[in-house]
mmCIF file of the N, C-alpha and C atoms, coordinates in Angstrom:
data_MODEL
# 
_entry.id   MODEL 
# 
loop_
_atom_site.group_PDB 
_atom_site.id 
_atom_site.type_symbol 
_atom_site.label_atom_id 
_atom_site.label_alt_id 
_atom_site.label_comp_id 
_atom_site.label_asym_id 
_atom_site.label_entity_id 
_atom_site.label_seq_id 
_atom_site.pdbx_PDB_ins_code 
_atom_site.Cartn_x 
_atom_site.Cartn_y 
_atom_site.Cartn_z 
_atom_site.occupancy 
_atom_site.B_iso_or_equiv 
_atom_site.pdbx_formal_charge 
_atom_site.auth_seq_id 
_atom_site.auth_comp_id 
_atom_site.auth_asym_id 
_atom_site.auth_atom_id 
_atom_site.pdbx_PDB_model_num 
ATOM 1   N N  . UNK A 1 1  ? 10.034  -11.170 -0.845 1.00 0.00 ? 1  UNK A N  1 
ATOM 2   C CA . UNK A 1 1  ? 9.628   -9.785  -0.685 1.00 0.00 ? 1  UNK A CA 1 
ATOM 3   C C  . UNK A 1 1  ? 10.315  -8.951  -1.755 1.00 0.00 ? 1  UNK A C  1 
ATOM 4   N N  . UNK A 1 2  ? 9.643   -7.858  -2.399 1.00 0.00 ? 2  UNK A N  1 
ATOM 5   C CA . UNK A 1 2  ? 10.078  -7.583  -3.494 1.00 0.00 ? 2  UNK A CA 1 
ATOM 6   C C  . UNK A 1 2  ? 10.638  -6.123  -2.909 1.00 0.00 ? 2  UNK A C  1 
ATOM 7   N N  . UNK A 1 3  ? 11.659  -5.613  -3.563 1.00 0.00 ? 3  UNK A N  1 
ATOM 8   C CA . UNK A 1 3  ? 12.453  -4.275  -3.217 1.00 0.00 ? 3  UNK A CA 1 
ATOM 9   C C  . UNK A 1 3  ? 11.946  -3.190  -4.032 1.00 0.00 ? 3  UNK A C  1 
ATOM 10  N N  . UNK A 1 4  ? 12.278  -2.014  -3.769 1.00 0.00 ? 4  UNK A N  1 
ATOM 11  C CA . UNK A 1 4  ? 11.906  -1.062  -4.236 1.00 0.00 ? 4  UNK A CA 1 
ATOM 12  C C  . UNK A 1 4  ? 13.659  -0.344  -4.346 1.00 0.00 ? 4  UNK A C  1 
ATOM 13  N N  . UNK A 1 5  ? 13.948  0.419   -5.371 1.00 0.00 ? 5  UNK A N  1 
ATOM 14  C CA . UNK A 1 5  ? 14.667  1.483   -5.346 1.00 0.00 ? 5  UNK A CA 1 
ATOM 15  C C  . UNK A 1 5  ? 14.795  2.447   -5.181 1.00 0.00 ? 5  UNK A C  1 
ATOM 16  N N  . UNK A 1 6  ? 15.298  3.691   -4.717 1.00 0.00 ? 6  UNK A N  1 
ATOM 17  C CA . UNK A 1 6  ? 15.110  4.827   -5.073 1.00 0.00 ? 6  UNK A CA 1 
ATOM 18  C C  . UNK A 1 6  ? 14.644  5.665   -6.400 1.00 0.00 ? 6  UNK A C  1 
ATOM 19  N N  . UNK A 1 7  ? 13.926  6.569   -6.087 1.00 0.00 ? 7  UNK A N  1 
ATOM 20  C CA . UNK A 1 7  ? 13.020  7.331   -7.500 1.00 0.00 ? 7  UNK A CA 1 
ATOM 21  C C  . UNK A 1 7  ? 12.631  6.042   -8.375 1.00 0.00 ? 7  UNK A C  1 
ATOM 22  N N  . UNK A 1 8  ? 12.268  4.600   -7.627 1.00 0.00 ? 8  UNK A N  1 
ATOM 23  C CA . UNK A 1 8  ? 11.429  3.583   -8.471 1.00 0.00 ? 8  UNK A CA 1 
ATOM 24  C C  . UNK A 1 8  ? 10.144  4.111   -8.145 1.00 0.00 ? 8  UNK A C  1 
ATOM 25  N N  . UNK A 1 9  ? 9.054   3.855   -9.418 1.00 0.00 ? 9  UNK A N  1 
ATOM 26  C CA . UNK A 1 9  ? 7.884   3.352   -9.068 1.00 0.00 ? 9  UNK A CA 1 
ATOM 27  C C  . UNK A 1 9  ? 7.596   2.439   -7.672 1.00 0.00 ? 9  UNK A C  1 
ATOM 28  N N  . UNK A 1 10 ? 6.418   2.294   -7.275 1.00 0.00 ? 10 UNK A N  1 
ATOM 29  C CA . UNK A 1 10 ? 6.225   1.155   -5.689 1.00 0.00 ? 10 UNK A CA 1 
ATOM 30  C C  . UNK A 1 10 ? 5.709   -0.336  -6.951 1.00 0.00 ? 10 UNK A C  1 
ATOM 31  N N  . UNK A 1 11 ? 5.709   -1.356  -6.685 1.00 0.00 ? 11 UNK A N  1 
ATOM 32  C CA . UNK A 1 11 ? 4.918   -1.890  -7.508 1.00 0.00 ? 11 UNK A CA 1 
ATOM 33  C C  . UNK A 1 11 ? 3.122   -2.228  -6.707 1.00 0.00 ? 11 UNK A C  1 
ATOM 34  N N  . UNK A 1 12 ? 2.274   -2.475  -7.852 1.00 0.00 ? 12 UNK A N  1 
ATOM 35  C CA . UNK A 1 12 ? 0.594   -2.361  -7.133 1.00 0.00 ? 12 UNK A CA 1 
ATOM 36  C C  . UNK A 1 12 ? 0.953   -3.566  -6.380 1.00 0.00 ? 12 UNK A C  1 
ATOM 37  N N  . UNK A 1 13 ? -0.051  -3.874  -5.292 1.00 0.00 ? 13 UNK A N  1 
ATOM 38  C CA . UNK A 1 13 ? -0.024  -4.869  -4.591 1.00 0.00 ? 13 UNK A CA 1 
ATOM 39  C C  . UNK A 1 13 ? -1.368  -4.653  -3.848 1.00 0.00 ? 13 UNK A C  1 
ATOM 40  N N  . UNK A 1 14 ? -2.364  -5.874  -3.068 1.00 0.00 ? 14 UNK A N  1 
ATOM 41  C CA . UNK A 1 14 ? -3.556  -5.720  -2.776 1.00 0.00 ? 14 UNK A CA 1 
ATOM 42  C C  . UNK A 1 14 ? -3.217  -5.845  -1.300 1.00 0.00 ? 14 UNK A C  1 
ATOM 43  N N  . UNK A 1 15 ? -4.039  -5.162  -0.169 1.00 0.00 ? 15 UNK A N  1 
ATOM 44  C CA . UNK A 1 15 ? -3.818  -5.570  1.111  1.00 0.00 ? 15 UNK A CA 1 
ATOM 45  C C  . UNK A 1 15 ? -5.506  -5.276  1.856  1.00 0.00 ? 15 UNK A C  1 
ATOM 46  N N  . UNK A 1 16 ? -5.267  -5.792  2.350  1.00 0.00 ? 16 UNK A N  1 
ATOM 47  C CA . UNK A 1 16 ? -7.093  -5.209  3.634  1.00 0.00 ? 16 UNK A CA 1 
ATOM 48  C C  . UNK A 1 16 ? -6.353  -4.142  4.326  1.00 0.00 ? 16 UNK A C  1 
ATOM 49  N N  . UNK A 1 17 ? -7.647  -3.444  4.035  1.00 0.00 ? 17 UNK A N  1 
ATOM 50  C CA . UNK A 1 17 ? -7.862  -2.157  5.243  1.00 0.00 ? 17 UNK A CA 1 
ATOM 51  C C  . UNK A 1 17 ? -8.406  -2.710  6.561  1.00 0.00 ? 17 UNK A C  1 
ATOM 52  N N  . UNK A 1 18 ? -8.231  -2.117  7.981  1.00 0.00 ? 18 UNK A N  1 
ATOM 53  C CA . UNK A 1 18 ? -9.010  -2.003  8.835  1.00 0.00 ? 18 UNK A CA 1 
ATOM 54  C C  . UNK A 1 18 ? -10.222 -2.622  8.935  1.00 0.00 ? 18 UNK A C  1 
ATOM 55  N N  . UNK A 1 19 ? -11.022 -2.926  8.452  1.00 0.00 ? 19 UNK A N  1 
ATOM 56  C CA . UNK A 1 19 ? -12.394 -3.224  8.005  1.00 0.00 ? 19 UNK A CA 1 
ATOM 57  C C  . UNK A 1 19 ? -12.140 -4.392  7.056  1.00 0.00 ? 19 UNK A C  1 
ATOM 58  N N  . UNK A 1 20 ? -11.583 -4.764  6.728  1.00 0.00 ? 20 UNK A N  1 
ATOM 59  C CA . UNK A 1 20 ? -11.184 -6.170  6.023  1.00 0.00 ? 20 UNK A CA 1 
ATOM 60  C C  . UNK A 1 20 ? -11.341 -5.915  4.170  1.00 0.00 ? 20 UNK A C  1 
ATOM 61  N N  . UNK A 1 21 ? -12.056 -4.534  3.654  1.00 0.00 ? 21 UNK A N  1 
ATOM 62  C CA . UNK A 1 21 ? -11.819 -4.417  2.411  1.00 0.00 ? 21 UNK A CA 1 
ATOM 63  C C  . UNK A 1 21 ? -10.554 -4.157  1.893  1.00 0.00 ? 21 UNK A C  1 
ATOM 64  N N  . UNK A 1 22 ? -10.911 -4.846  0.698  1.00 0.00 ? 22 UNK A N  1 
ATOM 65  C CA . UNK A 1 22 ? -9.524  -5.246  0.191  1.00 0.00 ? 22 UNK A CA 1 
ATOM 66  C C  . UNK A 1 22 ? -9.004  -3.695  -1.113 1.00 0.00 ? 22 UNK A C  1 
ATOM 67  N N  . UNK A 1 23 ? -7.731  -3.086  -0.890 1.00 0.00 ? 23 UNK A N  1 
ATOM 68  C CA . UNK A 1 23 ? -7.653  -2.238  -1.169 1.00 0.00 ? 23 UNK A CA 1 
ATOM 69  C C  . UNK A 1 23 ? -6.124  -2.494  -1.655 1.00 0.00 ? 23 UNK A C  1 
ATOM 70  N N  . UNK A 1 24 ? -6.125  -1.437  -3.408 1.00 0.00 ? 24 UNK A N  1 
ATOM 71  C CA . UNK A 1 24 ? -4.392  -2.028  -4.198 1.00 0.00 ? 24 UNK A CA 1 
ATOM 72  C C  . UNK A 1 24 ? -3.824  -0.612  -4.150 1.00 0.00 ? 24 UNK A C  1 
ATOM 73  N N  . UNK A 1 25 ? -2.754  -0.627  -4.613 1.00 0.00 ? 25 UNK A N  1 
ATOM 74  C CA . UNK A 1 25 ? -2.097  0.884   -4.667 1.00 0.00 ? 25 UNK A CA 1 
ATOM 75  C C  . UNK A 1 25 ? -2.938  1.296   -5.924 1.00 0.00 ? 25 UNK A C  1 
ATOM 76  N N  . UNK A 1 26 ? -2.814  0.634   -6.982 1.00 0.00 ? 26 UNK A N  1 
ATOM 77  C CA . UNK A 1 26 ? -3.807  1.517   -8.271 1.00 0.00 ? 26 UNK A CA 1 
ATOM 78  C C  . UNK A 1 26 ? -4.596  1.982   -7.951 1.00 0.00 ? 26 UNK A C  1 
ATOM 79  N N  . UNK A 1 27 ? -5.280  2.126   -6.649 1.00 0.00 ? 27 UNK A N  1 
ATOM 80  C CA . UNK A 1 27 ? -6.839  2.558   -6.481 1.00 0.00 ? 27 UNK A CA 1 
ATOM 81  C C  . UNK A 1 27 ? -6.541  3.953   -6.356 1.00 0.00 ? 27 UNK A C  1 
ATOM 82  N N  . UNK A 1 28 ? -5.041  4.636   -5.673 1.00 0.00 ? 28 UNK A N  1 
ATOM 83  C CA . UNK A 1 28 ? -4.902  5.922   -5.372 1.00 0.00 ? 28 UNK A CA 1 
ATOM 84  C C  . UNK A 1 28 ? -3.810  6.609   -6.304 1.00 0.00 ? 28 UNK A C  1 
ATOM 85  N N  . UNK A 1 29 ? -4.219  5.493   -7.784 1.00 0.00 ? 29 UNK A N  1 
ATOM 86  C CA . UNK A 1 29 ? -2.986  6.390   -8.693 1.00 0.00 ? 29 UNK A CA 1 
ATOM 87  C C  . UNK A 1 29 ? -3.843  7.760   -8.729 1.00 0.00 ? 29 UNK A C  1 
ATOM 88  N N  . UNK A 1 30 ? -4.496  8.536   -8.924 1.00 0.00 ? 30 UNK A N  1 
ATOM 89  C CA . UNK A 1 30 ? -4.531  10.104  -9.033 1.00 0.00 ? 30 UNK A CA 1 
ATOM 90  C C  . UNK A 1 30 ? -4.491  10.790  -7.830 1.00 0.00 ? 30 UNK A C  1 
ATOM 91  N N  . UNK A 1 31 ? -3.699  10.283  -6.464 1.00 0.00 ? 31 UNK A N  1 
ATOM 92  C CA . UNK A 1 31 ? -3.475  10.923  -5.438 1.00 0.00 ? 31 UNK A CA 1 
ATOM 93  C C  . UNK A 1 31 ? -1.763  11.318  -5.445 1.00 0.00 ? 31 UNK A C  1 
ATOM 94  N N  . UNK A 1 32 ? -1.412  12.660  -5.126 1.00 0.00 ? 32 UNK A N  1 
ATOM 95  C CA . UNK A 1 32 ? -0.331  13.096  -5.280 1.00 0.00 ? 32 UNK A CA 1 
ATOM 96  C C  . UNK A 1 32 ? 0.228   11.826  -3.910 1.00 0.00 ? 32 UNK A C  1 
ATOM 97  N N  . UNK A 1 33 ? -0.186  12.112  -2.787 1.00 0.00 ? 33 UNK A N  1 
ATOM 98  C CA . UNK A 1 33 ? 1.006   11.401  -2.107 1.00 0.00 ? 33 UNK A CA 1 
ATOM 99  C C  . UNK A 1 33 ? -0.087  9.881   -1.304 1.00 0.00 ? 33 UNK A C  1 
ATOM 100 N N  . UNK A 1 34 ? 0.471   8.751   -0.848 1.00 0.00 ? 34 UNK A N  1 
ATOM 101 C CA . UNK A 1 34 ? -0.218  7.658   -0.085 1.00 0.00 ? 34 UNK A CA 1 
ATOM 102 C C  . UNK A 1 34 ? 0.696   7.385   0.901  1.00 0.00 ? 34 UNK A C  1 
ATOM 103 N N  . UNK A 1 35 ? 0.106   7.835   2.263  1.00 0.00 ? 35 UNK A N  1 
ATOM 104 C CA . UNK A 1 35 ? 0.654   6.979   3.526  1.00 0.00 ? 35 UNK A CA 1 
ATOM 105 C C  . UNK A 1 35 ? 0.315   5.608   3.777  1.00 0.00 ? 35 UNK A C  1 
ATOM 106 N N  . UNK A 1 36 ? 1.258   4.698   3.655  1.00 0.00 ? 36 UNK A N  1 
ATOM 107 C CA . UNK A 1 36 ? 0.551   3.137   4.407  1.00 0.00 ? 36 UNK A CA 1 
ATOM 108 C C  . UNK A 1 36 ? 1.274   3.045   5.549  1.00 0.00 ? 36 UNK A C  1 
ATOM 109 N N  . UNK A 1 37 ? 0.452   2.638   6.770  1.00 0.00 ? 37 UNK A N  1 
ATOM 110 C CA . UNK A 1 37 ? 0.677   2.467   8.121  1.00 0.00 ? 37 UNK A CA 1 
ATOM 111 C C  . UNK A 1 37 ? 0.681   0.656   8.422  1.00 0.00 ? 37 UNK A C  1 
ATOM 112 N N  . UNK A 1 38 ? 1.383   0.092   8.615  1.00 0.00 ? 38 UNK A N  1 
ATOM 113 C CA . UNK A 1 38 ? 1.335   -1.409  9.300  1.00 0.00 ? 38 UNK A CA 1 
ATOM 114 C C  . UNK A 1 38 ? 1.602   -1.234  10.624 1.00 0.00 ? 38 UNK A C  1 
ATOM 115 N N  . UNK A 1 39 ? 0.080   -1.650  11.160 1.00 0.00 ? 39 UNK A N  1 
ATOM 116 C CA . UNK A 1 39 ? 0.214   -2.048  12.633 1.00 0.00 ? 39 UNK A CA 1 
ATOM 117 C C  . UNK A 1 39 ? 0.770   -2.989  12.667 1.00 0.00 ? 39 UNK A C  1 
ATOM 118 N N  . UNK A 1 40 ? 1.226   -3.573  14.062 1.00 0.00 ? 40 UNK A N  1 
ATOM 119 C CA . UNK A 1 40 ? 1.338   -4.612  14.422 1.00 0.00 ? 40 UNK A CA 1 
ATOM 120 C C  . UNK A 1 40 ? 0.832   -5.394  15.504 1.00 0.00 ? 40 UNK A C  1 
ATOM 121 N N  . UNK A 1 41 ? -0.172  -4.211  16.130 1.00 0.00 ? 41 UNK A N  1 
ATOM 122 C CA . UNK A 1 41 ? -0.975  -4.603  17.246 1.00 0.00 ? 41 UNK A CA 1 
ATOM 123 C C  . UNK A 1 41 ? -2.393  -5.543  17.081 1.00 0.00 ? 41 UNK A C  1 
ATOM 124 N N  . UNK A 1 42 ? -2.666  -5.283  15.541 1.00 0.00 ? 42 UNK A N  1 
ATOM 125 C CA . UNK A 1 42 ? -3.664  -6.568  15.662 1.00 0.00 ? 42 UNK A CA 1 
ATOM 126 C C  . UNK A 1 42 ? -3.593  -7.973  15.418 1.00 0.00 ? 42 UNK A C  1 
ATOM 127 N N  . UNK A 1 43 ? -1.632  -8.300  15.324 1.00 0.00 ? 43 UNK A N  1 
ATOM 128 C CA . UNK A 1 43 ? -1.531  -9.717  14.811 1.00 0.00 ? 43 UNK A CA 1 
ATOM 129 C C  . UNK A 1 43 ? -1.630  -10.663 15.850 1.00 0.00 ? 43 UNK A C  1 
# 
């Protein structure tokens, strides 16, 4: 698992949405801020 630092960049990484499309952080580089939520109720 890779770390992050403080005031680092996140690095891109691909994950499924809800719906099983597959979605990377680059997709929301021109969004000021990105919430990611991990359930754990559907494992």
């Amino acid at each position: 698992m890779a770390s992050v630092e403080v005031n680092q960049k996140a690095p891109n990484f691909v994950m499924n949405d809800y719906k099983g499309n597959k979605l990377q952080l680059s997709d929301f580089r021109s969004k000021k801020n990105v919430l990611i939520v991990f359930n754990r109720g559907f494992m």
